[in-house]
N, CA and C atoms as an extended XYZ file, in Angstrom:
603
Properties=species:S:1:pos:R:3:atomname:S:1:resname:S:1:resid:I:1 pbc="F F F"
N       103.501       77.157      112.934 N   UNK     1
C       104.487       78.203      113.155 CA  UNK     1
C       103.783       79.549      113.232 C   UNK     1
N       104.292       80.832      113.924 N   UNK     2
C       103.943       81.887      114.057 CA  UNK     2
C       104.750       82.717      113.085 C   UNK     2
N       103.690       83.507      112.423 N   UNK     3
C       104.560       84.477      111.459 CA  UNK     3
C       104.507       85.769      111.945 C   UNK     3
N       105.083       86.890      111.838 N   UNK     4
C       105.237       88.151      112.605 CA  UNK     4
C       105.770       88.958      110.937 C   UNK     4
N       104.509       89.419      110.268 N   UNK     5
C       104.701       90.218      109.079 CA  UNK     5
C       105.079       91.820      109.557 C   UNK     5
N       105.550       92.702      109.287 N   UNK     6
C       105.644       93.723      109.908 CA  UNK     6
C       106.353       94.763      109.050 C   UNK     6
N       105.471       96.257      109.292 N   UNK     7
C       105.989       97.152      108.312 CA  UNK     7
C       106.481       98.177      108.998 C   UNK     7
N       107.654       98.635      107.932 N   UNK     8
C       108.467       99.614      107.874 CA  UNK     8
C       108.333      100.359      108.746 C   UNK     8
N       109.463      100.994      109.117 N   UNK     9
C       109.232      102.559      110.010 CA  UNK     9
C       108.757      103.304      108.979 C   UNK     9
N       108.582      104.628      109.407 N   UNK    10
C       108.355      106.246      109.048 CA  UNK    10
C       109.637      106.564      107.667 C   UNK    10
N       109.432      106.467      106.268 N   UNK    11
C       109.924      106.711      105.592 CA  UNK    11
C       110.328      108.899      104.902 C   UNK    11
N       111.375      108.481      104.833 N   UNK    12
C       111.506      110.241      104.282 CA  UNK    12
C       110.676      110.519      102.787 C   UNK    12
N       110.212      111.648      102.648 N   UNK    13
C       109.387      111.985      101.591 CA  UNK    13
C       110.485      112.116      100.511 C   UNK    13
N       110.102      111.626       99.338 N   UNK    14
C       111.368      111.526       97.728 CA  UNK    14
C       110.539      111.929       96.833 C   UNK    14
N       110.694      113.241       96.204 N   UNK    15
C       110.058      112.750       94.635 CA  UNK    15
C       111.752      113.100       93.794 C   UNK    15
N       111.969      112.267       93.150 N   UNK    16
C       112.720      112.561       92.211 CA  UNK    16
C       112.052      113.178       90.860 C   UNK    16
N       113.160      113.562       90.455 N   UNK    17
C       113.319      114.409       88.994 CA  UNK    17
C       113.712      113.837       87.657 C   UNK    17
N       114.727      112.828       88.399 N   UNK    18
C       115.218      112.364       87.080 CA  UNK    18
C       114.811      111.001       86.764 C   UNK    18
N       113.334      110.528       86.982 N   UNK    19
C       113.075      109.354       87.074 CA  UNK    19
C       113.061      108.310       87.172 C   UNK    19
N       114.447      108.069       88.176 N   UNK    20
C       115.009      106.623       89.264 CA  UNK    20
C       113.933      106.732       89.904 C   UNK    20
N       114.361      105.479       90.381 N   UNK    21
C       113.180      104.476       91.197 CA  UNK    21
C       113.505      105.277       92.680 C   UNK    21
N       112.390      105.577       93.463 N   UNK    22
C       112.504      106.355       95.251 CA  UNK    22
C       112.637      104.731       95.549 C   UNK    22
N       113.755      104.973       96.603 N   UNK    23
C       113.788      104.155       97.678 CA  UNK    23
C       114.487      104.828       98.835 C   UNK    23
N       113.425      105.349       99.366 N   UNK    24
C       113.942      106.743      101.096 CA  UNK    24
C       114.392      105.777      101.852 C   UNK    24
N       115.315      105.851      102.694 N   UNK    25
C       115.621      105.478      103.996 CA  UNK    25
C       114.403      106.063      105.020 C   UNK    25
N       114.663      105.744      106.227 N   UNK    26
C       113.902      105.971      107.419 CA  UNK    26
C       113.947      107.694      107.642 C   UNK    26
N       112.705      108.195      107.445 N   UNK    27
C       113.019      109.373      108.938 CA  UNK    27
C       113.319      109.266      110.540 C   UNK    27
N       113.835      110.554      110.321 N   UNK    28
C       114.099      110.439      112.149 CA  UNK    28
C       112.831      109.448      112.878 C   UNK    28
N       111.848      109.590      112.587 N   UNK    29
C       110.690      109.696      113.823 CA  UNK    29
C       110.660      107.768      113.485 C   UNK    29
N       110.902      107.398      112.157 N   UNK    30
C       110.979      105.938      111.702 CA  UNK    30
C       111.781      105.112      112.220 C   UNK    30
N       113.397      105.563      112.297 N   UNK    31
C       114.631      105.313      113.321 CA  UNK    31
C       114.009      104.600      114.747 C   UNK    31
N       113.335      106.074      115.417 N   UNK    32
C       112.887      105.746      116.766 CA  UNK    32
C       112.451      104.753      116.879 C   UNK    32
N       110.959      104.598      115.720 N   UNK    33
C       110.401      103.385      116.072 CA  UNK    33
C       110.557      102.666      115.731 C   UNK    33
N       111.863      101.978      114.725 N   UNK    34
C       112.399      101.013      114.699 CA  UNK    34
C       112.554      100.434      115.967 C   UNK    34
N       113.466      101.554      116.950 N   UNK    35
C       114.507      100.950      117.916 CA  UNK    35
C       113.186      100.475      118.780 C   UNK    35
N       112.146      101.110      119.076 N   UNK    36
C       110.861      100.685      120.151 CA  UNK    36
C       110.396       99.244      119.395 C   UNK    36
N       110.216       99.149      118.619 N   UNK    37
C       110.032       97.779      118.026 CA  UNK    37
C       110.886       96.722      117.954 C   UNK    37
N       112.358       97.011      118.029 N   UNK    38
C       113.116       96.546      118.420 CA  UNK    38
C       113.104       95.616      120.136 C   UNK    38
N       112.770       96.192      120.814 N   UNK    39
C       113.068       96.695      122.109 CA  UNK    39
C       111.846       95.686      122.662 C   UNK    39
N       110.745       96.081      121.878 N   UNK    40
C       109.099       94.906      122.175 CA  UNK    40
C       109.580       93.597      122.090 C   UNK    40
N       110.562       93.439      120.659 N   UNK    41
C       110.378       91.945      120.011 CA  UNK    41
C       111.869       91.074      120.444 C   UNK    41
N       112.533       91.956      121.779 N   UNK    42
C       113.774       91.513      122.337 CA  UNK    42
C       113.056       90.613      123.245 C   UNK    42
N       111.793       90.399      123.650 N   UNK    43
C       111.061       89.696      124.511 CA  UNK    43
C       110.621       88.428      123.911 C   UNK    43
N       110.688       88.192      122.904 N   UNK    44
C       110.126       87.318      121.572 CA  UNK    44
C       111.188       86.028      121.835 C   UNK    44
N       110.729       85.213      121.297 N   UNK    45
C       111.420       83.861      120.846 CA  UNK    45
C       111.418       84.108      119.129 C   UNK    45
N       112.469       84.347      118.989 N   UNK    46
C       112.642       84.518      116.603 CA  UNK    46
C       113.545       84.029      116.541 C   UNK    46
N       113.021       82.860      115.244 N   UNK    47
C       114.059       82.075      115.184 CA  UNK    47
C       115.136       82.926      113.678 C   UNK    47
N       114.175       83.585      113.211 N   UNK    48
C       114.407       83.640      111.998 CA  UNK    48
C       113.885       85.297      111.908 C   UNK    48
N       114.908       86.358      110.860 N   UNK    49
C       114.202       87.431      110.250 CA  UNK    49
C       114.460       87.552      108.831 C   UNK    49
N       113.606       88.178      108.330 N   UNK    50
C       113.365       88.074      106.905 CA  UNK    50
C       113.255       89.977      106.762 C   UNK    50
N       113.854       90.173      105.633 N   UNK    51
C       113.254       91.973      104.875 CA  UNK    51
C       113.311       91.985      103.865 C   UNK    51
N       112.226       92.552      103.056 N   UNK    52
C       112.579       93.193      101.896 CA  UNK    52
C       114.131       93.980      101.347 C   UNK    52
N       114.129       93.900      100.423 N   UNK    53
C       115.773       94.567       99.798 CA  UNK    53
C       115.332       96.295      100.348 C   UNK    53
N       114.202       96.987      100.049 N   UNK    54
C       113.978       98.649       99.971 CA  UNK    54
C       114.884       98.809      101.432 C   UNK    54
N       115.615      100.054      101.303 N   UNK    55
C       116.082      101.140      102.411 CA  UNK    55
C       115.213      100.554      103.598 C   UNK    55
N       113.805      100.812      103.564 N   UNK    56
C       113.165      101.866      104.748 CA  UNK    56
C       112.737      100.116      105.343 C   UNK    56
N       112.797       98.877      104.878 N   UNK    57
C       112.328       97.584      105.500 CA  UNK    57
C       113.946       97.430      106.112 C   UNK    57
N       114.870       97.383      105.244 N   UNK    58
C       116.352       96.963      106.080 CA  UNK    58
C       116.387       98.132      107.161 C   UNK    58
N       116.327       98.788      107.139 N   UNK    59
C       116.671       99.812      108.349 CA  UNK    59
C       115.936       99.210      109.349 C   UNK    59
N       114.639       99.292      109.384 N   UNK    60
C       113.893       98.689      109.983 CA  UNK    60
C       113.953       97.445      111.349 C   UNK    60
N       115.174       96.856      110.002 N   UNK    61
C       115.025       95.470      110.661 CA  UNK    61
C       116.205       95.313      111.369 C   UNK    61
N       117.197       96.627      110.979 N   UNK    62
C       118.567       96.386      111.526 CA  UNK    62
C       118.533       96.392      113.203 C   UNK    62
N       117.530       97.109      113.872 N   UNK    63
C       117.689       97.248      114.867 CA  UNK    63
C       117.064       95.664      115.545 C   UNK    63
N       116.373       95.500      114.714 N   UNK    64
C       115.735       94.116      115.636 CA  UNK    64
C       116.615       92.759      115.758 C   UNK    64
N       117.481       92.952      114.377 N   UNK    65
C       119.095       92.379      114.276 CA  UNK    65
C       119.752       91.780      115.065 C   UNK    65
N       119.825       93.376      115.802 N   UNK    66
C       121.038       93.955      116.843 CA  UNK    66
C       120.206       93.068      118.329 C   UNK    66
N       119.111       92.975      118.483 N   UNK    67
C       118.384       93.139      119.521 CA  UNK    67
C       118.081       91.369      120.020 C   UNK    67
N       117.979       90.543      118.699 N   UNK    68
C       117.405       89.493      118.955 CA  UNK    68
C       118.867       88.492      118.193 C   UNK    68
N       120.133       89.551      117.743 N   UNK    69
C       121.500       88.653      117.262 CA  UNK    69
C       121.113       87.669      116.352 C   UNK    69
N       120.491       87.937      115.558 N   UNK    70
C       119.807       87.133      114.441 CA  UNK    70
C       120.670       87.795      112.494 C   UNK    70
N       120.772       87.093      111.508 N   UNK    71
C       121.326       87.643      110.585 CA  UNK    71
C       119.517       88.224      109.882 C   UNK    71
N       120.016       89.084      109.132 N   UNK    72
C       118.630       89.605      108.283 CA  UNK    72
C       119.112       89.185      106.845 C   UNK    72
N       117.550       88.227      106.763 N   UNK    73
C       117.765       87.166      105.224 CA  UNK    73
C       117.076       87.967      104.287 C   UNK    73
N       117.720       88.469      103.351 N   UNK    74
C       116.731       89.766      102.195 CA  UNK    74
C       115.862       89.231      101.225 C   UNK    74
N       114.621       89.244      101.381 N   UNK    75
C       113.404       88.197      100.307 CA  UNK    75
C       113.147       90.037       99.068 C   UNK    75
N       113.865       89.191       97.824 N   UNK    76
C       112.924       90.096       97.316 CA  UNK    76
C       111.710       90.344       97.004 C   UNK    76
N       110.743       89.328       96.926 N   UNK    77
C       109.813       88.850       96.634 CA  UNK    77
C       108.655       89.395       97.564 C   UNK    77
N       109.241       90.437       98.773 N   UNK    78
C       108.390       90.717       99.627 CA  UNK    78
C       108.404       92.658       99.610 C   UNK    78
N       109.173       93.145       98.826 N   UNK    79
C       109.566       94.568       97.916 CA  UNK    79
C       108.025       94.819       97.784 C   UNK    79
N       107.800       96.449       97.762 N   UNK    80
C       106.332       96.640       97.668 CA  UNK    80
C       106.090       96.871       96.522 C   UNK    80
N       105.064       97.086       96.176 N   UNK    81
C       104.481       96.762       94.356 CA  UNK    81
C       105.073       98.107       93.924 C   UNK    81
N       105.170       99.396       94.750 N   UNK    82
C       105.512      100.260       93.508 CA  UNK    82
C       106.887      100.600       93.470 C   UNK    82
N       108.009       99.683       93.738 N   UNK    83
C       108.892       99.460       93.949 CA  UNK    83
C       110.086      100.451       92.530 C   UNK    83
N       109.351      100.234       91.824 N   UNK    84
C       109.972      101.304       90.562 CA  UNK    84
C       109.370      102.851       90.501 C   UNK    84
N       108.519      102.975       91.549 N   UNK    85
C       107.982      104.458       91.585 CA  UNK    85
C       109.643      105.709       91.551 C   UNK    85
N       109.058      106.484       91.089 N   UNK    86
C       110.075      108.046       90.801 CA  UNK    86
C       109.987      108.505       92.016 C   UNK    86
N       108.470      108.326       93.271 N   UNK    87
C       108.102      108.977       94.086 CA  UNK    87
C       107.816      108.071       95.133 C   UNK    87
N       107.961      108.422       96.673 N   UNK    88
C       107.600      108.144       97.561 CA  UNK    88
C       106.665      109.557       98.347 C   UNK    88
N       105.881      109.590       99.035 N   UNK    89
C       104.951      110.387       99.705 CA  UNK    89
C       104.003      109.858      100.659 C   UNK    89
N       104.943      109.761      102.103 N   UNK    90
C       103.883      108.675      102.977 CA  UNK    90
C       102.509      109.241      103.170 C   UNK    90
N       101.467      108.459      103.451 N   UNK    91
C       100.110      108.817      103.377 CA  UNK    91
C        99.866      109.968      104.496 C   UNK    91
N       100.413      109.734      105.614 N   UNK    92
C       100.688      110.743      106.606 CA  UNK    92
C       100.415      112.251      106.263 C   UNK    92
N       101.337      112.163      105.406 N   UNK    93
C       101.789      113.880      104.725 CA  UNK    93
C       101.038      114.218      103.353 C   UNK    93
N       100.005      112.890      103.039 N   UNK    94
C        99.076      113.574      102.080 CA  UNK    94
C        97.391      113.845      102.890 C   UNK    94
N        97.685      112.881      103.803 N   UNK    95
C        96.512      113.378      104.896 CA  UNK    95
C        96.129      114.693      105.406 C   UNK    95
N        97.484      115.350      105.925 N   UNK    96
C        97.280      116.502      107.133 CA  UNK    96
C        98.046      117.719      105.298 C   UNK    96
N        98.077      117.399      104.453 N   UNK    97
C        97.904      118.210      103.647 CA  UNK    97
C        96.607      118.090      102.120 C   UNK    97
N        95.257      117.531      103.071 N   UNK    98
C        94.474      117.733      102.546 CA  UNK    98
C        94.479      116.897      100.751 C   UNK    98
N        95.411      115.898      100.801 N   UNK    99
C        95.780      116.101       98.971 CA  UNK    99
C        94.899      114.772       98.836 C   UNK    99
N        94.777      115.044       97.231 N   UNK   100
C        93.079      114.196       96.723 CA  UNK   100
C        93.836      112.326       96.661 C   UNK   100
N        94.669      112.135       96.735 N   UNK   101
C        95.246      111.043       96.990 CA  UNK   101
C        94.925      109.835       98.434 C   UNK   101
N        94.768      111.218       99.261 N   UNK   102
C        94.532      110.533      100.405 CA  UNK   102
C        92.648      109.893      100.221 C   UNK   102
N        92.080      111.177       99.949 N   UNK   103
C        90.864      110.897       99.877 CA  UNK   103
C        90.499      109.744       98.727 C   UNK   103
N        91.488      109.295       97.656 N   UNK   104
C        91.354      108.307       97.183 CA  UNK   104
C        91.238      106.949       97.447 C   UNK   104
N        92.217      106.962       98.517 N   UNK   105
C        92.784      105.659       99.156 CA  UNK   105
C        91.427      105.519       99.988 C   UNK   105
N        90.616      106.624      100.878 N   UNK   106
C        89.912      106.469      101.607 CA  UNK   106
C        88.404      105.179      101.346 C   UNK   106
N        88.338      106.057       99.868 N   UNK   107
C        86.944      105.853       99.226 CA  UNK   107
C        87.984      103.986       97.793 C   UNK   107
N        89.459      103.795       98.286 N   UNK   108
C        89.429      102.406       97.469 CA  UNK   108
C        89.868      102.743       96.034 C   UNK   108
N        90.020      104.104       96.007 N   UNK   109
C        90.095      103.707       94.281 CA  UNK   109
C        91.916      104.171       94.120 C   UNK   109
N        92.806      103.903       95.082 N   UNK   110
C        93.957      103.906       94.468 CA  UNK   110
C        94.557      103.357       93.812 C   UNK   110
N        95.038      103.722       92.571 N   UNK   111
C        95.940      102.273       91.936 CA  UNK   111
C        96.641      101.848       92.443 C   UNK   111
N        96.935      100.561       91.998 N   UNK   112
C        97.893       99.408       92.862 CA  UNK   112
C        98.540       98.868       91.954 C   UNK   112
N        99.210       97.899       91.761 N   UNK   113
C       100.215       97.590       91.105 CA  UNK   113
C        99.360       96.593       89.935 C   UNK   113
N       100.223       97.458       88.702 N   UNK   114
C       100.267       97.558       87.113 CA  UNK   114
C        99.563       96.175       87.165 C   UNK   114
N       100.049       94.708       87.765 N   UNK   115
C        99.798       93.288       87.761 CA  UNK   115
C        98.914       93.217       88.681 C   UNK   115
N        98.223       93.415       89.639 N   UNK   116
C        97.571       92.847       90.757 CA  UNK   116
C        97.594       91.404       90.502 C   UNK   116
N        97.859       90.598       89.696 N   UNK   117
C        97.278       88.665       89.698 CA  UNK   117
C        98.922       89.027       90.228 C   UNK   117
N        99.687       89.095       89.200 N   UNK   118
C       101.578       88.740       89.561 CA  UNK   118
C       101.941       89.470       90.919 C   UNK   118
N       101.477       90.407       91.477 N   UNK   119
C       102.220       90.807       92.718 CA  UNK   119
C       101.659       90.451       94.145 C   UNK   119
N       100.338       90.366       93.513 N   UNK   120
C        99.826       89.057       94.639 CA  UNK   120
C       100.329       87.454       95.015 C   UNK   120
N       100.012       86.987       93.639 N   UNK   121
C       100.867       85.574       93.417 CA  UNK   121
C       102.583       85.476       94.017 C   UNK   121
N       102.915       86.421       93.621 N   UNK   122
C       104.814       86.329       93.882 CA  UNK   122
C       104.712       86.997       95.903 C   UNK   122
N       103.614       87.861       95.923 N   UNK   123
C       103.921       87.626       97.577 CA  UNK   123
C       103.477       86.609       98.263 C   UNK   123
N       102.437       85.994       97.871 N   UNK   124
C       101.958       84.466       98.484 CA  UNK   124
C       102.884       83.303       98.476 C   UNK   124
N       103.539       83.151       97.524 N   UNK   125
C       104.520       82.184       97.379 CA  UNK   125
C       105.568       82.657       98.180 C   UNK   125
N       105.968       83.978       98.169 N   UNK   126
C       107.189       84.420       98.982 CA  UNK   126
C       107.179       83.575      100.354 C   UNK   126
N       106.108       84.300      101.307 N   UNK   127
C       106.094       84.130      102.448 CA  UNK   127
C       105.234       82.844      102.918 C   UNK   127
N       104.896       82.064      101.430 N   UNK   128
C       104.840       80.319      101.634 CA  UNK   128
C       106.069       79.712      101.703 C   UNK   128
N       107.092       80.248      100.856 N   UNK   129
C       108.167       79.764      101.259 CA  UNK   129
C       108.958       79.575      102.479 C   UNK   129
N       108.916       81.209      102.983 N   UNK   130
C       109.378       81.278      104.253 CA  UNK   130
C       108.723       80.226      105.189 C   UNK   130
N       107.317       80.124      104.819 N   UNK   131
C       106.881       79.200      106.214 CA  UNK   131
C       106.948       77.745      105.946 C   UNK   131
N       107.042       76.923      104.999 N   UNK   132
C       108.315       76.075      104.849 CA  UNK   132
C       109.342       75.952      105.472 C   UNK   132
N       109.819       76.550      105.615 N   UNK   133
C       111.367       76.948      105.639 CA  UNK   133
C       111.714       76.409      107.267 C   UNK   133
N       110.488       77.259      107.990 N   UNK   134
C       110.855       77.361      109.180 CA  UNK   134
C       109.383       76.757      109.743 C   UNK   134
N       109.136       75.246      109.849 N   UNK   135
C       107.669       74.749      110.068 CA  UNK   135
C       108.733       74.822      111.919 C   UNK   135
N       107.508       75.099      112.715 N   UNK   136
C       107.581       75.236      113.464 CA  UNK   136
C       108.129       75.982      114.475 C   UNK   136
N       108.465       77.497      114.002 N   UNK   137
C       109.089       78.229      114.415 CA  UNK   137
C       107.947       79.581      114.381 C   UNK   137
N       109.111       80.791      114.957 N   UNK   138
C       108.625       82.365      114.901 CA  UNK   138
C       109.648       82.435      114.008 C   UNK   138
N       108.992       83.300      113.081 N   UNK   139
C       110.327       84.003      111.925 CA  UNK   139
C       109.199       85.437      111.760 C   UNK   139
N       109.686       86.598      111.697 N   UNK   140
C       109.767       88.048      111.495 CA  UNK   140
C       110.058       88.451      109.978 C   UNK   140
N       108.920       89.385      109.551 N   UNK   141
C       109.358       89.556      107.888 CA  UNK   141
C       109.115       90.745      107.813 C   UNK   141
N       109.862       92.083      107.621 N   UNK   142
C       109.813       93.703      107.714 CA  UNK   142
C       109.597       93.558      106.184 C   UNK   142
N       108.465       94.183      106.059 N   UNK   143
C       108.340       94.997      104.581 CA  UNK   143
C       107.117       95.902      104.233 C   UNK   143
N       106.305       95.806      103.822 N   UNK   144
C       105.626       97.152      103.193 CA  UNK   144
C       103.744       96.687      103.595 C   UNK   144
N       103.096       97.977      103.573 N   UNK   145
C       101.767       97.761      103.616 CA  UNK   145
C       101.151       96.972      102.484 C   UNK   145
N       101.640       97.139      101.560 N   UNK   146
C       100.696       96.452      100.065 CA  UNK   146
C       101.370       94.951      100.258 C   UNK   146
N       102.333       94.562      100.989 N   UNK   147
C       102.625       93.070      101.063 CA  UNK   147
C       101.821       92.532      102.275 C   UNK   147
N       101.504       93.644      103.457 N   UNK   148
C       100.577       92.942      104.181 CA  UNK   148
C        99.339       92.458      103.676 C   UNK   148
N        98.790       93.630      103.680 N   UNK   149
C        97.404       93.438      102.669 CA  UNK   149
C        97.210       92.515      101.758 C   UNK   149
N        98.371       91.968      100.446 N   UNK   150
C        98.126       91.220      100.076 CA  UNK   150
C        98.037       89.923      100.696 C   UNK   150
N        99.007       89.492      101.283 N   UNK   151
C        98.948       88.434      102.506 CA  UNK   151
C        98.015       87.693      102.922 C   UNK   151
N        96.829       89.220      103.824 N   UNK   152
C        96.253       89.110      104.801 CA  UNK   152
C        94.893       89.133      104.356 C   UNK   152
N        94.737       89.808      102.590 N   UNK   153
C        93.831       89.157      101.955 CA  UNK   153
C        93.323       87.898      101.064 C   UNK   153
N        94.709       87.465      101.135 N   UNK   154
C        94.822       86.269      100.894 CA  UNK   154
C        94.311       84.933      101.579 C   UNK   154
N        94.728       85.408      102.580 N   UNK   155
C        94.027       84.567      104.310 CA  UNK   155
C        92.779       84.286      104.177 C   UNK   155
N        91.795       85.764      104.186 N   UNK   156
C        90.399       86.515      104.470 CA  UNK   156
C        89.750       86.058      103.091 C   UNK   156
N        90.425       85.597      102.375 N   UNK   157
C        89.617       85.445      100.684 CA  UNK   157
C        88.796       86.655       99.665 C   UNK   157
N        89.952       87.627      100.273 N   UNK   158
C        89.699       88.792       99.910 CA  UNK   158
C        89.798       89.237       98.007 C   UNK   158
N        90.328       88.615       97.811 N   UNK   159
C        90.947       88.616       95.855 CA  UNK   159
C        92.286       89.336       96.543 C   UNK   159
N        92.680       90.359       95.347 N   UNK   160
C        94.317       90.304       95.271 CA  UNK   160
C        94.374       92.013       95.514 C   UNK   160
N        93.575       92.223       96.856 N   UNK   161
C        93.746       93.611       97.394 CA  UNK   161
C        94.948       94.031       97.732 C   UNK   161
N        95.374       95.073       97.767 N   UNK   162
C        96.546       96.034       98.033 CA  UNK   162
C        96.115       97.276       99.354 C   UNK   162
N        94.851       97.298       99.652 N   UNK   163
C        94.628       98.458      100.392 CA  UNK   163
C        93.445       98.511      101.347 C   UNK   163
N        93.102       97.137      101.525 N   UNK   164
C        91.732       97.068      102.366 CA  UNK   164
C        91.536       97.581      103.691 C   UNK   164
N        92.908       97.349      104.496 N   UNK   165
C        93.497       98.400      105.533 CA  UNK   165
C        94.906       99.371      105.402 C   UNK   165
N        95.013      100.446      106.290 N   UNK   166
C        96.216      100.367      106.441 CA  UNK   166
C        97.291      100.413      107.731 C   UNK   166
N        98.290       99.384      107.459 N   UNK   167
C        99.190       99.259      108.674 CA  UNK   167
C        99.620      100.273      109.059 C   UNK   167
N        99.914      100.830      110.372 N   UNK   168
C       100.819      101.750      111.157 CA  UNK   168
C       102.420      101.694      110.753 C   UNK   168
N       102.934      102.083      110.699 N   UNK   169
C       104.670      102.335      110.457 CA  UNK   169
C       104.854      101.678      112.003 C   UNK   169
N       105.865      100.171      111.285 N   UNK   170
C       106.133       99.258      112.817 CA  UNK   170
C       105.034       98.473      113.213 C   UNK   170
N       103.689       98.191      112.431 N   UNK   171
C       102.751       97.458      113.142 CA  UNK   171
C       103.310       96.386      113.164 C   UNK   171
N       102.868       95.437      113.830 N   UNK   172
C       103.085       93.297      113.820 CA  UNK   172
C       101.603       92.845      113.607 C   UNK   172
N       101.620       92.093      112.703 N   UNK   173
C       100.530       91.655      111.944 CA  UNK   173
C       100.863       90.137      112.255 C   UNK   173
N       100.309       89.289      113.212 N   UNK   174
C       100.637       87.795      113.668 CA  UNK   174
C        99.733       86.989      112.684 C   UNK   174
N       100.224       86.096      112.075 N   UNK   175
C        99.536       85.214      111.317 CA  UNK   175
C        99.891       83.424      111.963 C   UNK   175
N        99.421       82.525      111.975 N   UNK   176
C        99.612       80.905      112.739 CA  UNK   176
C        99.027       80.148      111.364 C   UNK   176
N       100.276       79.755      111.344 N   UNK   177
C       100.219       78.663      109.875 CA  UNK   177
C       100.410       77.459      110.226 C   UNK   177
N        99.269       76.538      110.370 N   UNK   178
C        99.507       74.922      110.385 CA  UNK   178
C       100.216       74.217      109.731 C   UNK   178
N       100.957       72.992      110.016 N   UNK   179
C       101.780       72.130      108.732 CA  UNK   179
C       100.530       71.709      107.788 C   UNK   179
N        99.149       71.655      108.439 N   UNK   180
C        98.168       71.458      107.250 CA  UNK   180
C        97.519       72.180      105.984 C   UNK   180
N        98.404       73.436      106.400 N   UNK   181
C        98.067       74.224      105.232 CA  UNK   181
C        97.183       76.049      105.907 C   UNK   181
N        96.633       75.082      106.919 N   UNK   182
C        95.544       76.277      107.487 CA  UNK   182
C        95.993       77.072      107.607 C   UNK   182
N        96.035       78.230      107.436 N   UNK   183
C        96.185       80.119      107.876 CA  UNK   183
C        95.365       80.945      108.618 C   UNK   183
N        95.696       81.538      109.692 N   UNK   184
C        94.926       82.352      110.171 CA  UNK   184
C        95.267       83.439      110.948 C   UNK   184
N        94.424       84.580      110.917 N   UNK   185
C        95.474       85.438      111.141 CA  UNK   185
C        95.019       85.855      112.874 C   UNK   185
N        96.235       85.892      113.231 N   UNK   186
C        96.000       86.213      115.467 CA  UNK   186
C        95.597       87.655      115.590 C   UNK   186
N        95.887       88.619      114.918 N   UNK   187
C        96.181       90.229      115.184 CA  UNK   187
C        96.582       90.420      113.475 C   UNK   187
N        96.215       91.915      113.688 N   UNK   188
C        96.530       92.983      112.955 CA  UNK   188
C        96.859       94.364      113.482 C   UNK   188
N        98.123       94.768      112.467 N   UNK   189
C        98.190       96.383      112.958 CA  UNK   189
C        98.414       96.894      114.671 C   UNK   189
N        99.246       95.824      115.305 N   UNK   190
C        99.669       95.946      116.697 CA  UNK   190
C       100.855       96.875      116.735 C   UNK   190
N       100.018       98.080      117.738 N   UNK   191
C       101.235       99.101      117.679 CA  UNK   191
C       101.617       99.223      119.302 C   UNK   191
N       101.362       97.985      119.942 N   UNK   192
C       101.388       98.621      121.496 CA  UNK   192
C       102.790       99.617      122.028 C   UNK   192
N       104.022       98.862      121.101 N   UNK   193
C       105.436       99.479      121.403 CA  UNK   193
C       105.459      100.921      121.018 C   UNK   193
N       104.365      101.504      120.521 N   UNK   194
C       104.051      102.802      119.882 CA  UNK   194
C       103.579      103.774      120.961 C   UNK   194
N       103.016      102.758      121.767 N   UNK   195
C       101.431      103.944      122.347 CA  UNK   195
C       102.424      104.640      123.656 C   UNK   195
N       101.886      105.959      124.017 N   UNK   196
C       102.377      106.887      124.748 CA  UNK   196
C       103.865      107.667      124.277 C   UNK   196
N       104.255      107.272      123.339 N   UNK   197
C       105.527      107.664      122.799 CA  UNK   197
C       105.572      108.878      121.883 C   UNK   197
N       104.420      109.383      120.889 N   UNK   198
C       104.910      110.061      120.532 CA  UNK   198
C       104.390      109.788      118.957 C   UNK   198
N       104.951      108.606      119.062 N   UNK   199
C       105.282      108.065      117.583 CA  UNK   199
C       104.417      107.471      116.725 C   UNK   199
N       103.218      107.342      117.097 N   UNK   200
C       101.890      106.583      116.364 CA  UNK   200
C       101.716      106.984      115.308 C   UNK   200
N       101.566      106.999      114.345 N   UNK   201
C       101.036      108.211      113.162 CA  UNK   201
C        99.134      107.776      113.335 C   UNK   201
């Protein structure tokens, strides 16, 4: 079966105050490229879509919904690790404002989630399940960069990374899972529905 992992649009910047958990919906510019991603994967054979519960993966996926008349099945298990954060701040906007965060992520030393063994483990099983589920099919799963990564280091025999790359807002990350178990991954970080638009970050 073909898996089609794929992250979020362009999320709005949150810090809260009163220390609830951020979960932003889409920005404008995220919307768009929902609908362009939408619009790529209306060409697709999907049998199946899958999202995370967060705002900014259902939005995401609503348009591809609409596009391919499919229901969207909500995995929590595919929620990104800092899922109880106070704050959201896409990397984007700590980049082009110089902040030491970005340069963290650059050089590897960002923290990642409190568990790295448990949030690795619970996304591997997640999206083992899914491919169960659907042996021999395309099924679509919208959710977050730290669930790719874990995934896709999982594949690569990477240990239980969170940040070895990072996905584009809307990339498709193709993975081909044998009934024998084998994994491998086709692509990463495919933004073609992106290019000339505007919208790349």
């Amino acid at each position: 079966m073909e898996l089609l992992i794929i992250r979020h649009g362009l999320p709005q910047r949150v810090e809260n105050s009163d220390g609830s958990a951020a979960d932003p919906e889409l920005a404008p510019n995220g919307h768009a490229q929902a609908l362009r991603l939408a619009d790529w994967l209306a060409a697709e054979r999907i049998d199946a879509l899958y999202a995370s519960p967060m705002r900014r993966a259902q939005q995401t996926a609503l348009p591809v919904a609409h596009g391919l008349d499919l229901p969207i099945v909500t995995e929590p298990d595919v929620a990104e690790w800092d899922r109880d954060s106070a704050a959201y701040i896409p990397m984007e906007e700590m980049k082009a404002a110089k902040d030491g965060t970005w340069e963290a992520f650059l050089r590897g030393e960002l923290s990642g989630p409190s568990d790295p063994d448990l949030f690795h483990k619970t996304v591997v099983d997640a999206i083992e399940r899914i491919i169960s589920a659907h042996r021999g099919q395309t099924v679509a799963v919208v959710c977050h960069g730290g669930v790719i990564n874990a995934y896709a280091s999982h594949i690569l025999g990477l240990g239980q990374s969170v940040g070895f790359f990072h996905p584009s807002y809307t990339s498709i990350n193709r993975v081909v899972a044998a009934s024998s178990g084998e994994r491998s991954i086709a692509s990463l970080n495919d933004t073609g529905h992106l290019r000339g638009t505007g919208l790349l970050a």
